[in-house]
C-alpha positions in Angstrom: -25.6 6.2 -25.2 -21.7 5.6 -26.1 -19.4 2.9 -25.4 -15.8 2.8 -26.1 -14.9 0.4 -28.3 -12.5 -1.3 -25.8 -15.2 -1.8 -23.7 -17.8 -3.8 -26.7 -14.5 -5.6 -26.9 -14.5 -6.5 -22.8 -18.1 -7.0 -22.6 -18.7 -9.3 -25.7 -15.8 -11.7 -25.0 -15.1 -14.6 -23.7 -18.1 -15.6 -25.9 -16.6 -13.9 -29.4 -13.5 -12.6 -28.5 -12.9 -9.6 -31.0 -8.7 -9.1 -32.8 -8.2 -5.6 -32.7 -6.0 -5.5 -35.8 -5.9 -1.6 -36.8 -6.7 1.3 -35.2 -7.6 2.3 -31.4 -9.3 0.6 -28.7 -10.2 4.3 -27.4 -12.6 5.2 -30.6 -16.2 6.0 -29.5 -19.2 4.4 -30.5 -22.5 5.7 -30.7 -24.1 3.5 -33.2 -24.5 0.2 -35.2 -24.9 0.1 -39.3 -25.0 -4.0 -40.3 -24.1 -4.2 -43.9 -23.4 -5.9 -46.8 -20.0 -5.6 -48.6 -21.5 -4.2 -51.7 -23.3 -1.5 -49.8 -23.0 1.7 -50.3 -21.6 2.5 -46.7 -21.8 6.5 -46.6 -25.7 6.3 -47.2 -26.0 3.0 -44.8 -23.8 4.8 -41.8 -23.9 7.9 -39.8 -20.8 9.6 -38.0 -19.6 7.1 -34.5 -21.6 3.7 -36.2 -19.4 0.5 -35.6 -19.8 -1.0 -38.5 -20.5 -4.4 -39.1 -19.9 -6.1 -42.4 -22.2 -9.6 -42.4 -21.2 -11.3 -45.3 -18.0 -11.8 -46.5 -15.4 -9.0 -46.4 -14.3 -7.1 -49.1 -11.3 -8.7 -51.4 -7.6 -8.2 -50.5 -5.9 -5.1 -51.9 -7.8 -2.1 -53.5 -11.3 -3.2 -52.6 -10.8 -3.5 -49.7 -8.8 -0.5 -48.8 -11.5 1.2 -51.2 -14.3 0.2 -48.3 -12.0 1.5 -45.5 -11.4 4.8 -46.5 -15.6 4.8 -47.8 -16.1 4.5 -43.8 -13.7 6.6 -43.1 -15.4 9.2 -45.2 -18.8 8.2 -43.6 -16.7 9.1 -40.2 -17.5 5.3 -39.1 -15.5 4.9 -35.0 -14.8 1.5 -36.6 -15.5 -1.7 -38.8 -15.9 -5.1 -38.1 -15.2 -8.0 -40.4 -15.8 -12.0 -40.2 -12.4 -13.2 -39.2 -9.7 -13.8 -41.9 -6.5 -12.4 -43.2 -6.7 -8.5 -43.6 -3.2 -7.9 -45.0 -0.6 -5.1 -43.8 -1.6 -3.0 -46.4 -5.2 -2.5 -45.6 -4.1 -2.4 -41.9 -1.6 0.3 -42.5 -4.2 2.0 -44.7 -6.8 1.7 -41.4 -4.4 3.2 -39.2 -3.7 6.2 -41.3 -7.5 6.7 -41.6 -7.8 6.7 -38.1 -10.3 3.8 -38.1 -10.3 0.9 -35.9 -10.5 -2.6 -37.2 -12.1 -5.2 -35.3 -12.4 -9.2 -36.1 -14.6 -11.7 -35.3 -16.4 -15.3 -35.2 -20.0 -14.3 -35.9 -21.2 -10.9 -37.5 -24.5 -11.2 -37.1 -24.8 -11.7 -33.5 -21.9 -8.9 -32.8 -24.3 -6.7 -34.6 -27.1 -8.0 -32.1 -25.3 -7.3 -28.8 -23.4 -4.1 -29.7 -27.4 -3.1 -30.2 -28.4 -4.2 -27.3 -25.2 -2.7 -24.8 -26.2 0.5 -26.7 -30.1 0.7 -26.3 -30.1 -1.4 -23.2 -27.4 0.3 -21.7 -28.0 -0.9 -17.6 -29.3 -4.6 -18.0 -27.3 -6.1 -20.6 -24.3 -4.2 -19.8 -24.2 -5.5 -15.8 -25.0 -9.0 -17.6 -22.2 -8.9 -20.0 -19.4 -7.5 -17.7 -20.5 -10.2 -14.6 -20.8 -13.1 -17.1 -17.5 -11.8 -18.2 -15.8 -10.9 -14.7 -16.6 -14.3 -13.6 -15.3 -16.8 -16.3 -12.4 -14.6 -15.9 -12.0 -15.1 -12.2 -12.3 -18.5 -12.3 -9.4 -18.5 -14.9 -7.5 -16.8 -12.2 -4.6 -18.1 -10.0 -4.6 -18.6 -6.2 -2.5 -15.5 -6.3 -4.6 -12.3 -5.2 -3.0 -10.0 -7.4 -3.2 -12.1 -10.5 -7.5 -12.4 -9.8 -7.0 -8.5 -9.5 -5.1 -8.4 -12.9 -7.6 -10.7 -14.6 -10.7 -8.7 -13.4 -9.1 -5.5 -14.5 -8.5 -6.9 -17.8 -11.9 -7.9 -18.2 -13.5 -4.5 -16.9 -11.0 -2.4 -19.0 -10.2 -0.8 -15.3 -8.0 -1.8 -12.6 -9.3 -3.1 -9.7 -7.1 -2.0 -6.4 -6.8 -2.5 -3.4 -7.2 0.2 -0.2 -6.0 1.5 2.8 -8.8 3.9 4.5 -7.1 6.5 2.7 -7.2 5.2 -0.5 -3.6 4.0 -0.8 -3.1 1.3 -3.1 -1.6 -1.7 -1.3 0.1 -3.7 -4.8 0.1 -0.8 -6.5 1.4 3.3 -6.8 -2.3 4.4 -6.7 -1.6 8.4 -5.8 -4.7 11.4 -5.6 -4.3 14.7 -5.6 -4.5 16.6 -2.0 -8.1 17.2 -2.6 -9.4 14.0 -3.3 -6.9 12.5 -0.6 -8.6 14.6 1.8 -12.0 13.4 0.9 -10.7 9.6 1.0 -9.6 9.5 4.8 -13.2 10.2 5.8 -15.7 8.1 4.1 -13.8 5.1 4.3 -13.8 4.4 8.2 -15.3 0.9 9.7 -18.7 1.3 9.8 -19.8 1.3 6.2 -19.0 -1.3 3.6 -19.3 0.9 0.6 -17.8 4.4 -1.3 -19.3 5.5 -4.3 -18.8 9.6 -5.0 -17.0 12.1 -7.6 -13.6 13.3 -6.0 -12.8 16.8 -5.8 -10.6 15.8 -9.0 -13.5 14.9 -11.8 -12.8 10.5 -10.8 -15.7 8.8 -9.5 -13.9 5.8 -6.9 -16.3 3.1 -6.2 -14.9 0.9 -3.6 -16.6 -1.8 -1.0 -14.8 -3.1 2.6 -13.4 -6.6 2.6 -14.1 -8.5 5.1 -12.1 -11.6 7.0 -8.9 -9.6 6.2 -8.1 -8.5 10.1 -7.8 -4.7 9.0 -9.5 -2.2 7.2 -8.9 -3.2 3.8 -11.1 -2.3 0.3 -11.6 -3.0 -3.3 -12.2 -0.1 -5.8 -12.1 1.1 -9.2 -11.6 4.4 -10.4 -13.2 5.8 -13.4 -15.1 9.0 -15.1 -17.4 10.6 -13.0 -19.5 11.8 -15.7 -21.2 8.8 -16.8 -23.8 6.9 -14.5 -24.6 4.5 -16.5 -20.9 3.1 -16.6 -20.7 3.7 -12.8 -23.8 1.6 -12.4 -22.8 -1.4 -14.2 -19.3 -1.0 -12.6 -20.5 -1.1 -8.7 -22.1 -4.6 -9.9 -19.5 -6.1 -11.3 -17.1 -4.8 -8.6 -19.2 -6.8 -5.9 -18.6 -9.7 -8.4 -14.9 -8.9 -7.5 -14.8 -8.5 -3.8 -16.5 -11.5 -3.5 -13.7 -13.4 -4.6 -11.3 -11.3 -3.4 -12.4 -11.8 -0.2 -12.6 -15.4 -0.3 -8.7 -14.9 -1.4 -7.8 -12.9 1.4 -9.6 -15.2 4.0 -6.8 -18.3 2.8 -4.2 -16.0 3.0 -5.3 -14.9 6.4 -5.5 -19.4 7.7 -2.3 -19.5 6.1 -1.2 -16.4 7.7 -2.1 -17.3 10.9 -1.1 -21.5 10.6 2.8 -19.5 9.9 2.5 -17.5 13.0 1.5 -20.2 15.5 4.2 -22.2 13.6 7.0 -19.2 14.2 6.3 -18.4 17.7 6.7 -22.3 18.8 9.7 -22.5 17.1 10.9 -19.6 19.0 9.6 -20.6 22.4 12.1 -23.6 21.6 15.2 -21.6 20.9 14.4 -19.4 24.4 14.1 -22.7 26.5 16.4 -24.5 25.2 19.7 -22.1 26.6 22.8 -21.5 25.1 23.4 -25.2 23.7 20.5 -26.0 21.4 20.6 -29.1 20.0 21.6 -29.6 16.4 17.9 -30.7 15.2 17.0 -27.6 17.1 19.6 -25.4 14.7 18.7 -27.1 11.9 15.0 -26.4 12.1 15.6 -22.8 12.9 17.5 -22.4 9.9 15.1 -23.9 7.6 12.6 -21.1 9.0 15.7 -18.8 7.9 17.1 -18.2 11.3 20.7 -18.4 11.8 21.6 -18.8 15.2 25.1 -18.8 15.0 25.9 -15.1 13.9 25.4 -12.1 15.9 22.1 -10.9 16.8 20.2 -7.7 18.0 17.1 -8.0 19.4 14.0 -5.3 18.8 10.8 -5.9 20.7 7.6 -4.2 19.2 4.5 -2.9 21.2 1.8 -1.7 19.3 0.4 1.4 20.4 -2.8 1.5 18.8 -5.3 -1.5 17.3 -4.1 -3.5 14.4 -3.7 -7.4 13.2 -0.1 -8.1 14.2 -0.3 -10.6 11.2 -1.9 -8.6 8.3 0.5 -5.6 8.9 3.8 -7.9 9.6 4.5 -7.7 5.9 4.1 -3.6 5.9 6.6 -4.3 8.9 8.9 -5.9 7.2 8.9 -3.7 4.5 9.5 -0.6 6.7 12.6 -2.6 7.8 13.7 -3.7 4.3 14.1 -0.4 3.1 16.7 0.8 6.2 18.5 -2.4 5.0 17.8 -3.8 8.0 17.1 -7.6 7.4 13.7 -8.3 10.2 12.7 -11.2 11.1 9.5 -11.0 13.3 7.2 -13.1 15.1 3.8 -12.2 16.5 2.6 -11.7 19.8 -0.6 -10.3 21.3 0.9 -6.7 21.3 3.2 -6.5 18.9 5.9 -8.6 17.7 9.3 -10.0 18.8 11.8 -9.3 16.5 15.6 -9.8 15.4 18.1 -8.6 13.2 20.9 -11.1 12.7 24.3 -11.4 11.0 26.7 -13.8 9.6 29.6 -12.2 11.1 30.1 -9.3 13.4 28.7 -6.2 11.6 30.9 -3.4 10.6 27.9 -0.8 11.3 28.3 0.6 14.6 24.9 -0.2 17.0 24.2 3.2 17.0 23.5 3.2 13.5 21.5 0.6 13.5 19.5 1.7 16.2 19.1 5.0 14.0 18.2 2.9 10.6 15.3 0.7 13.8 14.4 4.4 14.1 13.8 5.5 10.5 11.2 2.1 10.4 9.3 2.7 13.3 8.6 6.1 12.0 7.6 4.8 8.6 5.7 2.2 10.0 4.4 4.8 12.4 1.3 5.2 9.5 0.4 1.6 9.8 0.5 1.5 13.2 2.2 3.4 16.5 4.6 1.2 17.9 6.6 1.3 21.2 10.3 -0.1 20.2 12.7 -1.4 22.4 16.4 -2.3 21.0 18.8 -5.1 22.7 22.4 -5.0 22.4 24.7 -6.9 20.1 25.3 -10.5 21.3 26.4 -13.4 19.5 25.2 -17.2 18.9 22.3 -19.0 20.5 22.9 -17.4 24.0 23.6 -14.1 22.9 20.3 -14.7 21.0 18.0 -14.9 24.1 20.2 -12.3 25.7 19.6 -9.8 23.3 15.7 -10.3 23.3 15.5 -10.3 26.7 16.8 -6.8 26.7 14.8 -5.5 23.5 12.0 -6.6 25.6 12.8 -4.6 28.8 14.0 -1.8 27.2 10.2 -1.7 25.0 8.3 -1.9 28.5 10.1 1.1 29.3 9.3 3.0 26.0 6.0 2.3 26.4 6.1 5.2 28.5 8.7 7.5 27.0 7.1 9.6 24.7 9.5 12.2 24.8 12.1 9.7 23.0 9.5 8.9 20.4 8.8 5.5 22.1 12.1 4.5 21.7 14.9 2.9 23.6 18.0 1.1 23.1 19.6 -0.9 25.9 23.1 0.1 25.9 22.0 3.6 26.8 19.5 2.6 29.3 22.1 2.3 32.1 22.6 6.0 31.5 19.3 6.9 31.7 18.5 5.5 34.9 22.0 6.8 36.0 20.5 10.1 35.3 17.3 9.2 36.8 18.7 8.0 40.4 20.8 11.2 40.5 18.1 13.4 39.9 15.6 12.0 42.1 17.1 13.9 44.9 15.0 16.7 47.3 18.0 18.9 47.1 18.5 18.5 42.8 14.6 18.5 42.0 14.1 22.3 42.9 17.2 23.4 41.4 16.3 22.2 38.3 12.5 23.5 38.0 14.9 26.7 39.3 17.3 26.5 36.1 14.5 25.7 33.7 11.7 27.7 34.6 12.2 30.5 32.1 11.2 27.8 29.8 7.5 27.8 30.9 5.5 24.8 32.0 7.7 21.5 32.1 4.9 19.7 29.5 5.2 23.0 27.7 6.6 23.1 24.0 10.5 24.6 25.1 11.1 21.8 27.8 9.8 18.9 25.9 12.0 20.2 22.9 14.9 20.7 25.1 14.5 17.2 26.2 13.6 15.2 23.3 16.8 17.2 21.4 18.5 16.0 24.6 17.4 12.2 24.1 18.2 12.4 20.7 22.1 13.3 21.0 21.5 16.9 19.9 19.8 15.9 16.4 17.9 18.3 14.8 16.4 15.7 12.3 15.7 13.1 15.2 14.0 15.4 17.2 11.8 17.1 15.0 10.6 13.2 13.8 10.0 12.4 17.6 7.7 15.2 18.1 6.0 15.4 14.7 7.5 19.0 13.9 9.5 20.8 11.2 13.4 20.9 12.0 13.4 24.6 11.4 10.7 24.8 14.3 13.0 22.7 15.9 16.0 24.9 15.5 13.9 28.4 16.4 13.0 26.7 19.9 16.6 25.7 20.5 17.7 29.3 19.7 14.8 30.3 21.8 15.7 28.3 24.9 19.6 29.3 24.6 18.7 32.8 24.7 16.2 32.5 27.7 18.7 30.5 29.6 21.9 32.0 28.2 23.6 29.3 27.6 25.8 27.5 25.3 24.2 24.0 24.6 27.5 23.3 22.5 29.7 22.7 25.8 29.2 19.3 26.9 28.8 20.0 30.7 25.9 22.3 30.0 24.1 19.8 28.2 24.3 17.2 30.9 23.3 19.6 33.3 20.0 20.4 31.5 19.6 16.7 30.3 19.1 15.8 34.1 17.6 18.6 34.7 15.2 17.7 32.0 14.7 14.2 33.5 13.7 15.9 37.3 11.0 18.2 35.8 9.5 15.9 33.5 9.6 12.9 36.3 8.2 14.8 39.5 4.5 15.1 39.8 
């Protein structure tokens, strides 16, 4: 059996922590040779012994850089000496060697337990690293990432948190294709545990979290090769999740004590009209609402099953990075949301409502949304104007899917325009007439005619709707205007097949 020497290190402290003072932490071990400073070393040690000096170390200067480069001939992974000054010199001379240079309190018993992690690989390994992991988490702060960072230190491996498909959640964790396409599998609700080799040579050992509203997990990535270490590792990583999760259930109270807070204080603003008092102001802008600017409102459905509060950060985030300042309160399908600022933007509400776009589709991996967009009001009444709209424009995308789920306010009244004049026994067969060349209405031309339609004639925004490359997108458009023969440059043709479009797709 081998250890690392970073790992002896991990595994013997906090009870003699060992000064690494020359050399690397990476050098392998496979032995242990106690001596005696006077001994001769190259008889007394065998290539990859950690040796162990138990009396006093050798004299500053030439003896003791004589007794370095002695283990150094004896191909020694490293030496260990009671702790006192080892000067530059003999450090510099260590380095050169390529031998590693360890300190410590009690020579003896380092010789003892490097023994024992070596022949007793399973049993006093798991005891060392748990007796280790724990003093260590209850060093740790409140803060879940800092118990993370402490047990990683301890483990000499970092401890991450998971998606189901093994994206780190504080961290840039990537995997190649292969193993990424093992991870979405095994990791789905019903089992609480991972341990396998990825296609890739790493062995990920991860267990679910519980009491965190989503699928969330806890892993550790290291060689596949070696059982033992994988064995030791899945213990001490239950060490881990058990505090982890005991971390994420207070963030989830306090979570959820700052939701119920939130939506009251919104209920507020909405009832109290377009004078709310100035307590009423005040408040909302301690909770960093400003409800003096101008305002855009953006109601959220959720499509599909998720805990509105564990994903409102991921959210947020999607929002952040369109530069589009969220702020977001929960509700039992989704959220109500806002953008606000302190003057009247110089970004025209079109692009906005493209930069809303861009987040729901990044979000989209969290969760599928529904989106609906209000116009640009300003103050306190312009503030429950605004939501009011977001929120019937989202009931209405609830049921678009052509437009991605999406639909902004201010071009609502053109859509039912379009719908009342195409609801109409005299325009209904015309239009299955002009687009029948195009195949079945559901069919892929039609809804790509009429998502590009929706989308203002954007390649890009179509081909994100529908899920699709824009080159697929542009070889259907060249498709269509060849079966139709028409020019979907000239503005009367396209509204023509855009309410066409909205007749085929809305008759039974």
């Amino acid at each position: 059996m081998t250890l690392d020497l970073a790992s002896i290190r991990q595994l013997v402290e906090p009870a003699d922590p060992l000064d690494l003072v020359a050399g690397a932490a990476a050098a392998v071990v496979r032995g242990v040779a106690g001596v005696l400073a006077g001994d001769d070393v190259t008889s007394a040690c065998r290539p990859g012994d950690f040796v162990i000096v138990l009396d006093a170390p050798p004299a500053a200067g030439w003896p003791m850089d004589a007794f370095l480069r002695r283990c150094a001939d004896a191909r020694a992974a490293g030496v260990a000496f009671r702790r006192g000054p080892v000067d530059q010199g003999s450090r510099s001379v260590a380095a050169r060697l390529g031998l590693a240079v360890v300190l410590c309190d009690d020579p003896w018993r380092l010789s003892v337990v490097v023994h024992e992690l070596l022949h007793s690989p399973v049993d006093t390994r798991i005891g060392a690293l748990t007796r280790a992991l724990v003093a260590a988490l209850e060093a740790a702060g409140d803060d879940l990432e800092d118990l993370l960072r402490a047990a990683s230190r301890v483990a000499g491996r970092d401890f991450l948190l998971l998606d189901t498909k093994g994206r780190g959640l504080f961290s840039e964790t990537t995997w190649s294709e292969a193993d990424q396409a093992v991870l979405e599998l095994p990791l789905p609700r019903s089992t609480v545990s991972f341990n396998s080799v990825l296609p890739s040579g790493v062995r990920l050992i991860a267990r679910r979290v519980e009491l965190t509203g989503r699928d969330v997990w806890l892993g550790v990535a290291l060689p596949g090769g070696d059982t033992v270490a994988a064995e030791v590792m899945a213990c001490g990583l239950a060490v881990v999740q058990a505090a982890a999760a005991q971390r994420l259930a207070s963030l989830q109270m306090i979570h959820e004590r700052d939701s119920r807070t939130r939506a009251a204080l919104l209920s507020e603003v909405m009832e109290a009209g377009p004078e709310p008092s100035e307590d009423l102001l005040r408040r909302a802008l301690a909770a960093g609402w400003d409800l003096r600017g101008w305002h855009v409102g953006v109601r959220i459905i959720a499509l599909g099953d998720g805990a509105t509060i564990s994903l409102r950060d991921d959210l947020l985030a999607a929002f952040a990075e369109q530069d589009l300042p969220l702020r977001a309160v929960e509700q039992t399908d989704g959220w109500i949301g806002w953008l606000s600022f302190s003057v009247e933007p110089t970004r025209a509400i079109e692009s906005i409502s493209a930069s809303i776009r861009r987040a729901q589709r990044a979000f989209q991996s969290a969760l599928p949304t529904a989106i609906g967009v209000g116009g640009l009001a300003p103050g306190a009444a312009g503030f429950a104007k605004t939501l009011g709209q977001a929120a019937d424009a989202a009931r209405i995308a609830v049921n678009r899917p052509a437009s991605g789920h999406f639909v902004h306010i201010d071009r609502l009244g053109l859509a039912q325009l379009l719908l009342a004049l195409t609801h109409t026994d005299v325009f209904t067969p015309a239009a299955k007439g002009l687009l029948d060349p195009l195949g079945d209405p559901d069919g892929p031309l039609v809804t790509t005619l009429a998502a590009w339609l929706d989308a203002g004639g954007s390649q890009q925004e179509t081909a994100a709707v529908l899920g699709i490359h824009r080159n697929t997108v542009a070889q259907r458009l060249a498709h269509i205007t060849r079966l139709l023969a028409v020019d979907l440059s000239d503005p009367e043709t396209r509204l023509a097949l855009h309410l066409a479009c909205r007749a085929v797709k809305l008759t039974p």
